[in-house]
PDBQT receptor file of N, H, CA, C and O in Angstrom, charges set to zero:
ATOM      1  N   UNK A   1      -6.567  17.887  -0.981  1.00  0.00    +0.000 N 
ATOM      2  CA  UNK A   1      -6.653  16.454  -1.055  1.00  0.00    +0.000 C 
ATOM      3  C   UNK A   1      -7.976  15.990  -0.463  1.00  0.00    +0.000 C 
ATOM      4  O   UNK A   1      -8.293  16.376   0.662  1.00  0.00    +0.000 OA
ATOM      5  N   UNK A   2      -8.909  15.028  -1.298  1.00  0.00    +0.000 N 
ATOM      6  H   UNK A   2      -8.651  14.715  -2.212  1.00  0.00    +0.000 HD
ATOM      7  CA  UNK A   2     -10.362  14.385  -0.769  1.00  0.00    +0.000 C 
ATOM      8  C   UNK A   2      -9.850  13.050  -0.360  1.00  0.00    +0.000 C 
ATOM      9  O   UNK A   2      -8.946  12.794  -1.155  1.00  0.00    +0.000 OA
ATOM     10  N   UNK A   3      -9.985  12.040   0.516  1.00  0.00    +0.000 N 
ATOM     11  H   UNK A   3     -10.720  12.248   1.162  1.00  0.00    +0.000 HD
ATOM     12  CA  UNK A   3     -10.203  11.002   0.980  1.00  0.00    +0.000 C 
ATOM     13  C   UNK A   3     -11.286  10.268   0.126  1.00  0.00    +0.000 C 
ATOM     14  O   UNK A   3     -12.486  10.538   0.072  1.00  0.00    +0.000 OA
ATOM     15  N   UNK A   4     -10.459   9.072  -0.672  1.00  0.00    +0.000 N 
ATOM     16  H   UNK A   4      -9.484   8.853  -0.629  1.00  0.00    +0.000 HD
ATOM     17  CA  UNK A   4     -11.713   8.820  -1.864  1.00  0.00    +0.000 C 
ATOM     18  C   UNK A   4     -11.566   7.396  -1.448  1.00  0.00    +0.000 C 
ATOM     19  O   UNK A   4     -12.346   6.705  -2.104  1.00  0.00    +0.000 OA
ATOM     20  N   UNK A   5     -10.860   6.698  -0.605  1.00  0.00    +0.000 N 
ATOM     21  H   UNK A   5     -10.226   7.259  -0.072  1.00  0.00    +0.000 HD
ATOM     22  CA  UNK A   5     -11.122   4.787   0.239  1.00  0.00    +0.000 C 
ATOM     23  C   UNK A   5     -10.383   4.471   0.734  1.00  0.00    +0.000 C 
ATOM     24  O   UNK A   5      -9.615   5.397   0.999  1.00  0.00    +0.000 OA
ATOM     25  N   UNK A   6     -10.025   3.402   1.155  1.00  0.00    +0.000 N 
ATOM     26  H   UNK A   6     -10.649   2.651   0.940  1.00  0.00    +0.000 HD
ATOM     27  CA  UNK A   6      -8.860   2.613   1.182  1.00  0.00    +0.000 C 
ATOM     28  C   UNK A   6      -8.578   1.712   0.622  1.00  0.00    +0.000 C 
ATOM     29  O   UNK A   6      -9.385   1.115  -0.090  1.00  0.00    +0.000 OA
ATOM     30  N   UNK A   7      -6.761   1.177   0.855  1.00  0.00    +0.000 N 
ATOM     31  H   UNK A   7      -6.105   1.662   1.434  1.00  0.00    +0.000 HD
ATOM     32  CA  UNK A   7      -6.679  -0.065   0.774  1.00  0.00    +0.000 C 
ATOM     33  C   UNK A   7      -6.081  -0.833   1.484  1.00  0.00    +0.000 C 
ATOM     34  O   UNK A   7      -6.127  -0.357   2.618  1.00  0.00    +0.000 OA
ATOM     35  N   UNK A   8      -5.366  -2.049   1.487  1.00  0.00    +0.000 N 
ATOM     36  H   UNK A   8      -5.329  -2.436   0.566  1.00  0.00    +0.000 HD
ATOM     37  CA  UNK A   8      -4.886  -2.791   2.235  1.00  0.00    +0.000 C 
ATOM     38  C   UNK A   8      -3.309  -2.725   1.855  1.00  0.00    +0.000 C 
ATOM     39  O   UNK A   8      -2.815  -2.851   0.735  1.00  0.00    +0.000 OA
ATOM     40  N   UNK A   9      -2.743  -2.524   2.923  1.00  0.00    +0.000 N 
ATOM     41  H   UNK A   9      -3.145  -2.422   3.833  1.00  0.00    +0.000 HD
ATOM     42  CA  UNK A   9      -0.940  -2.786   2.241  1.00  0.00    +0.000 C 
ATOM     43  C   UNK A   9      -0.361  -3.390   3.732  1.00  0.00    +0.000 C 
ATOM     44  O   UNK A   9      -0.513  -3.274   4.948  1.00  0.00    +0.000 OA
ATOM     45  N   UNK A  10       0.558  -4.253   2.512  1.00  0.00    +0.000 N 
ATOM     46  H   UNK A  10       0.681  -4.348   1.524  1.00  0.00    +0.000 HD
ATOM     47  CA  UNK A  10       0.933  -5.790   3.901  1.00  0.00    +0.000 C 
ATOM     48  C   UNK A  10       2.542  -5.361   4.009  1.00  0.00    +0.000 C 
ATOM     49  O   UNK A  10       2.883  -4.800   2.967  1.00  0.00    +0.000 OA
ATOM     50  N   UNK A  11       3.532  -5.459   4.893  1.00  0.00    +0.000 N 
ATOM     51  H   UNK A  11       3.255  -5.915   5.739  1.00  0.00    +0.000 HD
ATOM     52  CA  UNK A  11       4.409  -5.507   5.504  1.00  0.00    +0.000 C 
ATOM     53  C   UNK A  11       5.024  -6.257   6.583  1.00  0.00    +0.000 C 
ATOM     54  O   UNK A  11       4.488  -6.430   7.678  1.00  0.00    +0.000 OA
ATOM     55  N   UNK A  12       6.658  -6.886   6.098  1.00  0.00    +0.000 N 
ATOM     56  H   UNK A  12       7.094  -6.745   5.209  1.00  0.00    +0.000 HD
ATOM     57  CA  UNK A  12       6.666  -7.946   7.638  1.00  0.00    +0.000 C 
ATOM     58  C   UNK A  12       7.637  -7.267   8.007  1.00  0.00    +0.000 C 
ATOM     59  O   UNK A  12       8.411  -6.448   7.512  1.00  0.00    +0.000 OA
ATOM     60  N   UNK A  13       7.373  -7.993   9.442  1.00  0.00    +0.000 N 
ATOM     61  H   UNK A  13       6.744  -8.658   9.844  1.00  0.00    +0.000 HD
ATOM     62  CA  UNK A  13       8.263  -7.053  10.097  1.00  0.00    +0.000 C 
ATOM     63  C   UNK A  13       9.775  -7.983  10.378  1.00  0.00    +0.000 C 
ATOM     64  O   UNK A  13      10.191  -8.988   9.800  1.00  0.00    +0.000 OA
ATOM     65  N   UNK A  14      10.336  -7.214  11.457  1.00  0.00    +0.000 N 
ATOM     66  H   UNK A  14       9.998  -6.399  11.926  1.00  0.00    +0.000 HD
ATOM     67  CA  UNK A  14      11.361  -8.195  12.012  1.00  0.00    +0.000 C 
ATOM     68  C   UNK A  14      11.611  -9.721  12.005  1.00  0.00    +0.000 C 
ATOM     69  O   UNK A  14      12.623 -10.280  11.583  1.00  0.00    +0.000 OA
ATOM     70  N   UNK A  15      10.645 -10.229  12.480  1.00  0.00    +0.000 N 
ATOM     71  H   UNK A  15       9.823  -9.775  12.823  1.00  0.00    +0.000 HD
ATOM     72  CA  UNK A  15      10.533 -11.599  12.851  1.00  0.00    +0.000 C 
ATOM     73  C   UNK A  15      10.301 -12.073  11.816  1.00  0.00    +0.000 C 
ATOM     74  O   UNK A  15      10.652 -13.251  11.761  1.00  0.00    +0.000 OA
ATOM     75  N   UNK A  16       9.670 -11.532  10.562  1.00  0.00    +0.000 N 
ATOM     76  H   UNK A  16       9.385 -10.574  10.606  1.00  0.00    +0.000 HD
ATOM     77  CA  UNK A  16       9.382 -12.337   9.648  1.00  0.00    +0.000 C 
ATOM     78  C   UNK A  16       7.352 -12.476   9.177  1.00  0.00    +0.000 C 
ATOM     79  O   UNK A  16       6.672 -12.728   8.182  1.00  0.00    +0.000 OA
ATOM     80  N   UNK A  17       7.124 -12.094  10.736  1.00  0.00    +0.000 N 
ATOM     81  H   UNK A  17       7.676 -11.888  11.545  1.00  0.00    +0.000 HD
ATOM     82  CA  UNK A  17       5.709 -12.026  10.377  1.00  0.00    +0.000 C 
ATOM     83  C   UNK A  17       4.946 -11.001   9.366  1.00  0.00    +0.000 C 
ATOM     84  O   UNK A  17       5.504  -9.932   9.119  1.00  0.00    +0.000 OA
ATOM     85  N   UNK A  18       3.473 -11.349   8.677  1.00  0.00    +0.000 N 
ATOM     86  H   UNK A  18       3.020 -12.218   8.878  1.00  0.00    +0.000 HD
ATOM     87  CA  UNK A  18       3.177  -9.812   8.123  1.00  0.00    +0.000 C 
ATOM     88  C   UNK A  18       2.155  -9.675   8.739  1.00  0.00    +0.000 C 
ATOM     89  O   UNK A  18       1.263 -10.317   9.294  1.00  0.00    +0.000 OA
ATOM     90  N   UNK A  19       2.591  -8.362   8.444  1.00  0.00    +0.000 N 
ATOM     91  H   UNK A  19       3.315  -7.841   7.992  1.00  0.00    +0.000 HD
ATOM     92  CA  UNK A  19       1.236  -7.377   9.153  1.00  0.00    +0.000 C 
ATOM     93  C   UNK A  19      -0.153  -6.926   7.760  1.00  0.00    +0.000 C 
ATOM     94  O   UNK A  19      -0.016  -6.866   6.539  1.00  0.00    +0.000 OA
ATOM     95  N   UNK A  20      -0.626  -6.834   8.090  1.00  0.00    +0.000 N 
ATOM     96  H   UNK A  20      -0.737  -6.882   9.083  1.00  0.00    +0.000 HD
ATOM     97  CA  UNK A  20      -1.598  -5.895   7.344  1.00  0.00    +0.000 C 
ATOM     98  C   UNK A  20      -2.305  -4.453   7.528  1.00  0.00    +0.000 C 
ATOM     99  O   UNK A  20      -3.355  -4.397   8.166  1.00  0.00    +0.000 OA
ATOM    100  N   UNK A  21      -1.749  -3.316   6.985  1.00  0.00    +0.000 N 
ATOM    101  H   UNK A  21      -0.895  -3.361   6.466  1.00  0.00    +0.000 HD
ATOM    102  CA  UNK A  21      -2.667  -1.761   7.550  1.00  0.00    +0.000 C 
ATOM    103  C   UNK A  21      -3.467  -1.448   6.621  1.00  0.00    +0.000 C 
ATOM    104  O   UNK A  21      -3.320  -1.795   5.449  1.00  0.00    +0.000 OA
ATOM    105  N   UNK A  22      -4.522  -0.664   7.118  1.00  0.00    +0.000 N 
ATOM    106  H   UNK A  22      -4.642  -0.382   8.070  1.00  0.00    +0.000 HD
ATOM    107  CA  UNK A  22      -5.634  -0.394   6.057  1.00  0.00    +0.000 C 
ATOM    108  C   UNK A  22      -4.999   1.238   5.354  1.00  0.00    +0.000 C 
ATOM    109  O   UNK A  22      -5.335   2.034   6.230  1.00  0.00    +0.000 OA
ATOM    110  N   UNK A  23      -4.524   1.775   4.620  1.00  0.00    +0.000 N 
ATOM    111  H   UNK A  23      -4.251   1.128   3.908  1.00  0.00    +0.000 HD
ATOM    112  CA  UNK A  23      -3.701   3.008   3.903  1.00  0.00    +0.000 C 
ATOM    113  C   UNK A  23      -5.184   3.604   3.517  1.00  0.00    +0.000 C 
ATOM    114  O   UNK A  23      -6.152   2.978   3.086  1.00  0.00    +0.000 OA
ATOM    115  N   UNK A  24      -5.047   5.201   3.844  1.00  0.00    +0.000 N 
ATOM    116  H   UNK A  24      -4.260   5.709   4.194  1.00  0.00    +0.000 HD
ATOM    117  CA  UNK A  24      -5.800   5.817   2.889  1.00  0.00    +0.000 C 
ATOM    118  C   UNK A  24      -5.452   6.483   1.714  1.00  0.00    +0.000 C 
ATOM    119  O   UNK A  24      -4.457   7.207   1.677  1.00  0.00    +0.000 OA
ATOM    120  N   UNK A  25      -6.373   6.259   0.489  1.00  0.00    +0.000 N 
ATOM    121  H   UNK A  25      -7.181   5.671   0.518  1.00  0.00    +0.000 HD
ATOM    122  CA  UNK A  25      -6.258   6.369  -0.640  1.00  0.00    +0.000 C 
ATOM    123  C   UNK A  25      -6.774   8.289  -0.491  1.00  0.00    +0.000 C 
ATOM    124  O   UNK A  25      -7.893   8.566  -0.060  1.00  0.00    +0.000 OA
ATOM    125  N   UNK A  26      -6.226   8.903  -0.724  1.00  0.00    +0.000 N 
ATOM    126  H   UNK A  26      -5.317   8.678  -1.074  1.00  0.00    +0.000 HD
ATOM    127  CA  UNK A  26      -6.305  10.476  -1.211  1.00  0.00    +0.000 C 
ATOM    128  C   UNK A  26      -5.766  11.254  -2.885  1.00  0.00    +0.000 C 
ATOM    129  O   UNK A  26      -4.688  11.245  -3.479  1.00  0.00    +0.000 OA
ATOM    130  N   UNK A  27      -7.174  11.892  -3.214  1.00  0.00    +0.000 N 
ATOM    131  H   UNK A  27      -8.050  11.899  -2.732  1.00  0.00    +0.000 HD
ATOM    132  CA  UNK A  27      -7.152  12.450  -4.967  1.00  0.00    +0.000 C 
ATOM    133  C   UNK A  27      -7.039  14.137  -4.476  1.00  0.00    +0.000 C 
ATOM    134  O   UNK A  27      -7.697  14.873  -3.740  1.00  0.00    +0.000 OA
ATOM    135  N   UNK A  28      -5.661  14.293  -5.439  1.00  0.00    +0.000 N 
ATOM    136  H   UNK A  28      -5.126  13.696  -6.037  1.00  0.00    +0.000 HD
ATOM    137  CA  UNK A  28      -5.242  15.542  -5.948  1.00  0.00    +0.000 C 
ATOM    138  C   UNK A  28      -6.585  16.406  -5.957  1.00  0.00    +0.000 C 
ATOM    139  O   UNK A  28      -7.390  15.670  -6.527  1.00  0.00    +0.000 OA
ATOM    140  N   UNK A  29      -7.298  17.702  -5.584  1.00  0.00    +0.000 N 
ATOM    141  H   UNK A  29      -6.644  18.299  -5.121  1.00  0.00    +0.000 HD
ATOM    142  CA  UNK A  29      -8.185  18.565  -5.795  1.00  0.00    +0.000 C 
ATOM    143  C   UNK A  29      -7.684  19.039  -7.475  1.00  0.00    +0.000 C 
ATOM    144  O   UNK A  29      -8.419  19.294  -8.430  1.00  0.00    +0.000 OA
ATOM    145  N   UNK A  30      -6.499  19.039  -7.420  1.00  0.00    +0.000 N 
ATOM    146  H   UNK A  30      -5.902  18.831  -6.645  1.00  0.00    +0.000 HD
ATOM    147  CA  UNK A  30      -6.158  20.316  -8.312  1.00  0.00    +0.000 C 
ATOM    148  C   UNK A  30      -5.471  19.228  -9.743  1.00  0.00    +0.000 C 
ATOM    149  O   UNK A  30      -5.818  19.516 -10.889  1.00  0.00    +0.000 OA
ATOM    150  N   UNK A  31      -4.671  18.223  -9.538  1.00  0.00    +0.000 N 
ATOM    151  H   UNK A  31      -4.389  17.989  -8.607  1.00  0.00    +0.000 HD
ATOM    152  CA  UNK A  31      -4.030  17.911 -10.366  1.00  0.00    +0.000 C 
ATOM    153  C   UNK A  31      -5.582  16.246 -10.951  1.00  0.00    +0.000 C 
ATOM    154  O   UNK A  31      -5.920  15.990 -12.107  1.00  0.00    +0.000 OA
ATOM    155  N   UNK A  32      -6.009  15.661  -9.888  1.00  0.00    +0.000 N 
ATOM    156  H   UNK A  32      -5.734  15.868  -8.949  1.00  0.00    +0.000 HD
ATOM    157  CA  UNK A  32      -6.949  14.516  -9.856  1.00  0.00    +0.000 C 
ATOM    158  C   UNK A  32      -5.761  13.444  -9.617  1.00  0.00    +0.000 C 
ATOM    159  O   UNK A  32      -6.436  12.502  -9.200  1.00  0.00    +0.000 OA
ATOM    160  N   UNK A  33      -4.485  13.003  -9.614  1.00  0.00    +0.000 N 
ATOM    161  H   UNK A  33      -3.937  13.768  -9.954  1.00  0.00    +0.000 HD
ATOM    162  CA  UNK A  33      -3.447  12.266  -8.884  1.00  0.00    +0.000 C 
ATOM    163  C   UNK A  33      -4.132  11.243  -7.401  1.00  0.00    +0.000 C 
ATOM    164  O   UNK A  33      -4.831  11.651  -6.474  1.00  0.00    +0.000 OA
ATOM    165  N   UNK A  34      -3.725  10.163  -7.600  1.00  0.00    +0.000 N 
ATOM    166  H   UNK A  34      -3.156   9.831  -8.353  1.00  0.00    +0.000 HD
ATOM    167  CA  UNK A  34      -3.740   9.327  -6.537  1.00  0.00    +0.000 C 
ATOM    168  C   UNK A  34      -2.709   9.366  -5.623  1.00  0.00    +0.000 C 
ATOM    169  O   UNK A  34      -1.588   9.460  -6.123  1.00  0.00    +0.000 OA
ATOM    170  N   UNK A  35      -2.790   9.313  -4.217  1.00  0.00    +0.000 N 
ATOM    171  H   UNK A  35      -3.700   9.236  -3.810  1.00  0.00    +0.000 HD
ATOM    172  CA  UNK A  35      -1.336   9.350  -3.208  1.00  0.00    +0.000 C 
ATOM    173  C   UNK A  35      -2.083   8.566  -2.520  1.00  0.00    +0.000 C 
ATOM    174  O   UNK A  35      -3.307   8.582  -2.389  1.00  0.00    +0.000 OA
ATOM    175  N   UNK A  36      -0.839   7.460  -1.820  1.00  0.00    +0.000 N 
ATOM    176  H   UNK A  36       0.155   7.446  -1.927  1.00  0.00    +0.000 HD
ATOM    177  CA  UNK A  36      -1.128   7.023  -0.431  1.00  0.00    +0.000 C 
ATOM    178  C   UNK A  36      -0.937   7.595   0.716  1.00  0.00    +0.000 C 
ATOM    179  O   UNK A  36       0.168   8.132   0.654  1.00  0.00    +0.000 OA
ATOM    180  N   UNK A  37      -1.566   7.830   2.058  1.00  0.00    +0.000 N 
ATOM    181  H   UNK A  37      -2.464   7.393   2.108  1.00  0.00    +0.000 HD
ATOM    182  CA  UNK A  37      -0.850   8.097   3.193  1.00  0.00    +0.000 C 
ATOM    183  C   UNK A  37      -0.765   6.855   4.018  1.00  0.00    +0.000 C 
ATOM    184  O   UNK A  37      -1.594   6.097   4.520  1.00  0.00    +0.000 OA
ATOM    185  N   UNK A  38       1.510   6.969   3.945  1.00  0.00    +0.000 N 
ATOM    186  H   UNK A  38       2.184   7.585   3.537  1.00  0.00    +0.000 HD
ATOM    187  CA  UNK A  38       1.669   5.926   4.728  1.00  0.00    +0.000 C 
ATOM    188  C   UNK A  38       2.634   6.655   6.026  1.00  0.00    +0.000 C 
ATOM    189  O   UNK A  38       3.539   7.488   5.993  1.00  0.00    +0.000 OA
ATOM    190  N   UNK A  39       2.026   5.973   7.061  1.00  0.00    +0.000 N 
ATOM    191  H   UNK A  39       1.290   5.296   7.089  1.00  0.00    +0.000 HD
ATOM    192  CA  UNK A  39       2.797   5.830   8.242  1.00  0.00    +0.000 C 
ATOM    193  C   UNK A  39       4.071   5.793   8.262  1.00  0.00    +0.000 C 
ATOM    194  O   UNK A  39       4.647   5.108   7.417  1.00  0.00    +0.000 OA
ATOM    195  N   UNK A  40       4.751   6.463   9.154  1.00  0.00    +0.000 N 
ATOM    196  H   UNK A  40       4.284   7.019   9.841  1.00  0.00    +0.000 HD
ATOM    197  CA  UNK A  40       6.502   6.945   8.924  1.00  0.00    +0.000 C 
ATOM    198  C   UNK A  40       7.312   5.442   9.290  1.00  0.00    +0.000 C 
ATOM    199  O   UNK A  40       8.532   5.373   9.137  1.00  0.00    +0.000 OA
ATOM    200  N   UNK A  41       6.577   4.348   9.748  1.00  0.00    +0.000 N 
ATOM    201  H   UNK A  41       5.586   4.404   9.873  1.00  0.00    +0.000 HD
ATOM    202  CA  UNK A  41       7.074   2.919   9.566  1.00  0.00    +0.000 C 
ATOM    203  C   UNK A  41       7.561   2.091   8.713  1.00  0.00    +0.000 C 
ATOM    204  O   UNK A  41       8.448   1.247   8.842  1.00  0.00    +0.000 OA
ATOM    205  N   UNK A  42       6.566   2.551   7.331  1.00  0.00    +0.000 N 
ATOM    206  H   UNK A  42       5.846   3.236   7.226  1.00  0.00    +0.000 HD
ATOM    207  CA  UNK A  42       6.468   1.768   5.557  1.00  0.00    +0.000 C 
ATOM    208  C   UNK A  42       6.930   2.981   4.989  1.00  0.00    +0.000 C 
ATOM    209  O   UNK A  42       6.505   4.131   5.102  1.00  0.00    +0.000 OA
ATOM    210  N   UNK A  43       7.943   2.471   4.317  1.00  0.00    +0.000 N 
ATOM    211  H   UNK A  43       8.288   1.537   4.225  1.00  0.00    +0.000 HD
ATOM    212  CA  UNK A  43       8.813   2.938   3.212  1.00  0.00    +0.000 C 
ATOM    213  C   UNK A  43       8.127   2.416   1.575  1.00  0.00    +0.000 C 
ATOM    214  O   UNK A  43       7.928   1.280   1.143  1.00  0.00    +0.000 OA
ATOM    215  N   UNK A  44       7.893   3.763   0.946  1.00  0.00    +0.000 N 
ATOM    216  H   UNK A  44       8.056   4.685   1.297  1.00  0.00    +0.000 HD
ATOM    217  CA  UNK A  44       7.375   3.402  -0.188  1.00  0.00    +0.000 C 
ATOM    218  C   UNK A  44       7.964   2.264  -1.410  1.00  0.00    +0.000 C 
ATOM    219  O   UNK A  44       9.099   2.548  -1.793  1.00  0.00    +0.000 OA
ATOM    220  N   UNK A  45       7.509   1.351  -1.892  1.00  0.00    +0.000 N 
ATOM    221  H   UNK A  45       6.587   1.120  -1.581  1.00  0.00    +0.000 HD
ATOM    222  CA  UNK A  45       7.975   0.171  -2.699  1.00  0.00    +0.000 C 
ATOM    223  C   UNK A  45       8.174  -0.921  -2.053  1.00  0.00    +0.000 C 
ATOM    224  O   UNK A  45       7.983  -2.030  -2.551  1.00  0.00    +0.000 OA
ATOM    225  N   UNK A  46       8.585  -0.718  -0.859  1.00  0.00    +0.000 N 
ATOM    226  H   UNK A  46       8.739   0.183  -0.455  1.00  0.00    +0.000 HD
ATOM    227  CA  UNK A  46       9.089  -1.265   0.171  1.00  0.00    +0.000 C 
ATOM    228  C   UNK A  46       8.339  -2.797   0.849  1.00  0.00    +0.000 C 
ATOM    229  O   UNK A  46       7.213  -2.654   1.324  1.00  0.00    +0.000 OA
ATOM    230  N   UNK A  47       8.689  -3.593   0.869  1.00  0.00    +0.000 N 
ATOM    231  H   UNK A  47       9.604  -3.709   0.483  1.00  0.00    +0.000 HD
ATOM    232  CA  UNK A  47       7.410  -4.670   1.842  1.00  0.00    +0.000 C 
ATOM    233  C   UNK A  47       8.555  -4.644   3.143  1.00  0.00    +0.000 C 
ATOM    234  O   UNK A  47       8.353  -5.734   3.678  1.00  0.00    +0.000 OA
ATOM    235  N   UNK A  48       9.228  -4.222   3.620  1.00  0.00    +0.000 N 
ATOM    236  H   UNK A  48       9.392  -3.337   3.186  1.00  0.00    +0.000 HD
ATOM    237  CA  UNK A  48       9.857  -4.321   5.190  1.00  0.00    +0.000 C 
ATOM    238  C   UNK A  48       9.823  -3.300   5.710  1.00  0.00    +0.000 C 
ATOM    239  O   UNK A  48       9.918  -2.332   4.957  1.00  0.00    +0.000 OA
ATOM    240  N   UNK A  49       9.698  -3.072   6.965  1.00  0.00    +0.000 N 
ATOM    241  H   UNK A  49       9.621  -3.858   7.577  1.00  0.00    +0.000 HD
ATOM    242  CA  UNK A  49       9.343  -1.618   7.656  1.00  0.00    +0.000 C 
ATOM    243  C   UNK A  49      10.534  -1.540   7.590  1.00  0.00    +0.000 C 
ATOM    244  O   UNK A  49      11.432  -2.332   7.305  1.00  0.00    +0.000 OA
ATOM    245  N   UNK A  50      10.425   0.661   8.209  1.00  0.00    +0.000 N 
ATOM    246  H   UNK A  50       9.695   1.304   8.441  1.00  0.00    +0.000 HD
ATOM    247  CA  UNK A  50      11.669   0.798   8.080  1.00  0.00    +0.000 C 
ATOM    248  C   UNK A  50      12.943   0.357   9.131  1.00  0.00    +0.000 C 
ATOM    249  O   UNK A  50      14.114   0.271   8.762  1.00  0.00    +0.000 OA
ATOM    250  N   UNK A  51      12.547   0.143  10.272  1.00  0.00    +0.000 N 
ATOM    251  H   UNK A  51      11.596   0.213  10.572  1.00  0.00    +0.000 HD
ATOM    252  CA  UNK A  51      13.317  -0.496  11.622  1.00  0.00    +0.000 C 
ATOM    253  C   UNK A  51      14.127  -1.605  10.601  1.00  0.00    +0.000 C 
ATOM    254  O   UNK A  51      15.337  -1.582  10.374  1.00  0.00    +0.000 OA
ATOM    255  N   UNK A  52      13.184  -2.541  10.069  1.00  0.00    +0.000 N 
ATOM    256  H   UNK A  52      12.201  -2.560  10.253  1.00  0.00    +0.000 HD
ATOM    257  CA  UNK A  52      14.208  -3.620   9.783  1.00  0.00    +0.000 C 
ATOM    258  C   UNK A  52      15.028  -3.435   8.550  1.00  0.00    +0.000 C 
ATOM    259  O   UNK A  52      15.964  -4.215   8.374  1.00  0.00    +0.000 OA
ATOM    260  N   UNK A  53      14.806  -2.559   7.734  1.00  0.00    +0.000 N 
ATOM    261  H   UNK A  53      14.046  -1.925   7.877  1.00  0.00    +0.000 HD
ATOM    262  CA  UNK A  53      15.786  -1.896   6.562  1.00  0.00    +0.000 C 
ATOM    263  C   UNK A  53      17.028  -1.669   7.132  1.00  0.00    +0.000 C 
ATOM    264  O   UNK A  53      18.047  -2.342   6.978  1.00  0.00    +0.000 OA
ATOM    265  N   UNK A  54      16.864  -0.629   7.832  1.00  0.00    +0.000 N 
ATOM    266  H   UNK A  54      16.036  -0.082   7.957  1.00  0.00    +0.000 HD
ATOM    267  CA  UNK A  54      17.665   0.550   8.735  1.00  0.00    +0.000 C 
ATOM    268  C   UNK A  54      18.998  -0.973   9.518  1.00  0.00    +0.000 C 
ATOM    269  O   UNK A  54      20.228  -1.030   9.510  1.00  0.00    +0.000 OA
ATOM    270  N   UNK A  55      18.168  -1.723   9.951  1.00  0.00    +0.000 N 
ATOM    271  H   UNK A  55      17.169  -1.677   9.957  1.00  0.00    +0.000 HD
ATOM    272  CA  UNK A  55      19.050  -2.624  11.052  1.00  0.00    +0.000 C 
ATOM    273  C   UNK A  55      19.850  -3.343   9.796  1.00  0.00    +0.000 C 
ATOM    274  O   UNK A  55      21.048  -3.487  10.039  1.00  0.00    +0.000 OA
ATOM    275  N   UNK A  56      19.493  -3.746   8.708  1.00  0.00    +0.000 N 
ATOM    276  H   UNK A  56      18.519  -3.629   8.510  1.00  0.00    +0.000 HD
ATOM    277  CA  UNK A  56      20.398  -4.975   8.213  1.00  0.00    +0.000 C 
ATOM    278  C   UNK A  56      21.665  -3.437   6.938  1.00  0.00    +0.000 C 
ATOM    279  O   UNK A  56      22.811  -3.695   6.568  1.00  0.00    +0.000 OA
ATOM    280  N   UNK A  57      21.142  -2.483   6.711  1.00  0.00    +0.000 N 
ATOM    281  H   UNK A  57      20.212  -2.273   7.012  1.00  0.00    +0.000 HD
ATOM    282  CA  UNK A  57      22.071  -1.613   6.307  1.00  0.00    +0.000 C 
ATOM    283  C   UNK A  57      23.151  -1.058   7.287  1.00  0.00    +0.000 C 
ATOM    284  O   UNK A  57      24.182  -0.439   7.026  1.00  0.00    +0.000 OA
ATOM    285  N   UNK A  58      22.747  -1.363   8.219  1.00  0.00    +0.000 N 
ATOM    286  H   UNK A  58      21.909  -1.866   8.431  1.00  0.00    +0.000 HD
ATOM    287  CA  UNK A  58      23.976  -0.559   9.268  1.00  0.00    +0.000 C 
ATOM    288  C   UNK A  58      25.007  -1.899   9.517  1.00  0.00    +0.000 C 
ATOM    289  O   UNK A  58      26.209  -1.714   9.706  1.00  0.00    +0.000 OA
ATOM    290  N   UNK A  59      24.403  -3.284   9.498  1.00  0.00    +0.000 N 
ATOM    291  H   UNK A  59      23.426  -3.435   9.344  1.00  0.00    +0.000 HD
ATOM    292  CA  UNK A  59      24.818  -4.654   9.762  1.00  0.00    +0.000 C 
ATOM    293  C   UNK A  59      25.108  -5.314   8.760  1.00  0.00    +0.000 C 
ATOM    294  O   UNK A  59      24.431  -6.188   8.219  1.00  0.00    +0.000 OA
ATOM    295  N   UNK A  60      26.523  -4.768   8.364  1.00  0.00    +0.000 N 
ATOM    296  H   UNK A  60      27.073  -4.058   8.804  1.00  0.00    +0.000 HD
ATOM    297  CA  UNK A  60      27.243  -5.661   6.655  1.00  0.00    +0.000 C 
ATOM    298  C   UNK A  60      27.205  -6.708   6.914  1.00  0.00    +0.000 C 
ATOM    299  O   UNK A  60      27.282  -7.515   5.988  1.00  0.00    +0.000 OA
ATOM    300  N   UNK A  61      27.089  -7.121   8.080  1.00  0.00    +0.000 N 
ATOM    301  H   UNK A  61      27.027  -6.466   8.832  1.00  0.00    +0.000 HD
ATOM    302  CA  UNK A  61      27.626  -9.062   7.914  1.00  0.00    +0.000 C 
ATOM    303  C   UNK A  61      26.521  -9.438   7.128  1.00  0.00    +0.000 C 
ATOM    304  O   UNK A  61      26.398 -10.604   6.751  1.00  0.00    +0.000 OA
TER     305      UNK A  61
């Protein structure tokens, strides 16, 4: 995998606020494929971290 930029990917959190992290963009050597590397916080598709996923699935009300 080469490190070919970044980008910006936004997420709110708990409270409602968003955040913004800068993600690096990394290309396949072998296949040429784009991947993000994200932090074990952001769940892919996802705009809510995972803390606040996790809290309202365990909390049926």
């Amino acid at each position: 995998m080469s490190v070919i930029g970044t980008r910006d990917r936004k997420s709110k959190e708990r409270s409602g606020e968003t955040r913004v992290y800068n993600i690096r963009r990394l290309r396949c050597d072998n296949c040429g494929s784009i991947h993000h590397e994200l932090p074990d916080f952001l769940v892919p598709y996802k705009r809510y971290e995972s803390n606040c996923i996790e809290m309202v699935l365990s909390n049926p009300h």
